[in-house]
C-alpha positions in Angstrom: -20.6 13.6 -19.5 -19.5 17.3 -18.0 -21.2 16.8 -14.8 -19.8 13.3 -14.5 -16.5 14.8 -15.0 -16.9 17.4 -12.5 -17.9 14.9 -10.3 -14.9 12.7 -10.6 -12.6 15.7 -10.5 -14.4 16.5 -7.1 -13.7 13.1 -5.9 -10.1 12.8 -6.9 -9.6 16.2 -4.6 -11.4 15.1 -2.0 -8.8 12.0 -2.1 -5.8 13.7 -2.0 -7.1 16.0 0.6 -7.7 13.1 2.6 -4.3 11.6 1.9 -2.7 15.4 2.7 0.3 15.7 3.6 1.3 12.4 2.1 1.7 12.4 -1.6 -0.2 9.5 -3.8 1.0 7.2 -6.9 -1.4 7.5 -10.2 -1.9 3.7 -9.8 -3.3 4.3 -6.5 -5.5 7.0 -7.7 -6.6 5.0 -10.8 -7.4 1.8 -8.5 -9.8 3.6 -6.1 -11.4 4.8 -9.3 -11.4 2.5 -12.3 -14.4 0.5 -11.2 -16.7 3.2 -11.8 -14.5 5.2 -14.2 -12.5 4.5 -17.4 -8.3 4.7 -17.4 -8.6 7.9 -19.7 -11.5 9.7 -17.7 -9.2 9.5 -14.7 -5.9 10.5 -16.1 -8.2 13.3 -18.0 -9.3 14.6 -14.6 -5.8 14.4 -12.9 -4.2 16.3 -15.6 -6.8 19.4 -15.5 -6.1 19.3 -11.6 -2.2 19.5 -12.4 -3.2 21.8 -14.9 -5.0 24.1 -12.9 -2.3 23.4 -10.0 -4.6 22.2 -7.9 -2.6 19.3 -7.5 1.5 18.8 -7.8 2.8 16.3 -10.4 5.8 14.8 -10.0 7.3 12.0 -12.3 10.6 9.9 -11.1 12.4 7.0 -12.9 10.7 3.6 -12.1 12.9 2.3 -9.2 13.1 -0.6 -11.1 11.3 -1.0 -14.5 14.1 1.1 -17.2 12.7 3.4 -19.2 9.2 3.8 -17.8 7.9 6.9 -15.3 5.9 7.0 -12.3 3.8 10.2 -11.5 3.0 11.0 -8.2 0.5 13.9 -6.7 -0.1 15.7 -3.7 -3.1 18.2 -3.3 -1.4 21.9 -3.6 -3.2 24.8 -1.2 -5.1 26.0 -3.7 -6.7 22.4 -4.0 -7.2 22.3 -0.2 -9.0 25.7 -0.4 -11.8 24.3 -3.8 -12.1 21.3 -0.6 -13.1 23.8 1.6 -15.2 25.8 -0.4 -12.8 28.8 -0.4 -12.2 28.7 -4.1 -15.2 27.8 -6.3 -14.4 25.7 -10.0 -17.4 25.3 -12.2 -15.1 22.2 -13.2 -14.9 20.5 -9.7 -18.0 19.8 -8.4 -17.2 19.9 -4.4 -17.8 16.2 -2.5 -17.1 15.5 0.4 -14.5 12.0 1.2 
């Protein structure tokens, strides 16, 4: 299960990176993703990306559901550099997109 979390941690990156300098919804990220992944293993690997501020979180109001969130994430330079191979994570195992 560790490597197939590096792995999707890698992946997720490698996304964002892609999608740099635009910033990305978490239902976008979870919809490129949940065919091969489940809900929790993708939220679990965006959160230890925020965590390691690899990549920015930033939750708004719902333009137009009350009372619910949307989180949105954009790959931070340190991120861009574990792409590149400047920075090494044993929890990211580096992919290319």
């Amino acid at each position: 299960m560790r490597v197939k979390s590096n792995e999707l941690r890698g992946k997720i990156l490698a996304f964002l990176r892609y999608m740099h300098p635009d910033s990305v919804d978490e239902q976008v990220v979870v919809a490129v993703y949940y065919q091969y992944y489940k809900h929790k293993e993708i939220i679990s690997a965006i959160e230890y990306l925020a965590d390691r501020h690899y990549i920015s979180k930033i939750q708004k109001p719902h333009p137009y559901k009350e009372g619910e969130n949307i989180r949105i994430y954009k790959i931070m330079p340190d991120g861009i550099d574990v792409c590149e191979g400047i920075k090494t994570d044993a929890g990211i195992m580096k992919v290319d997109w």
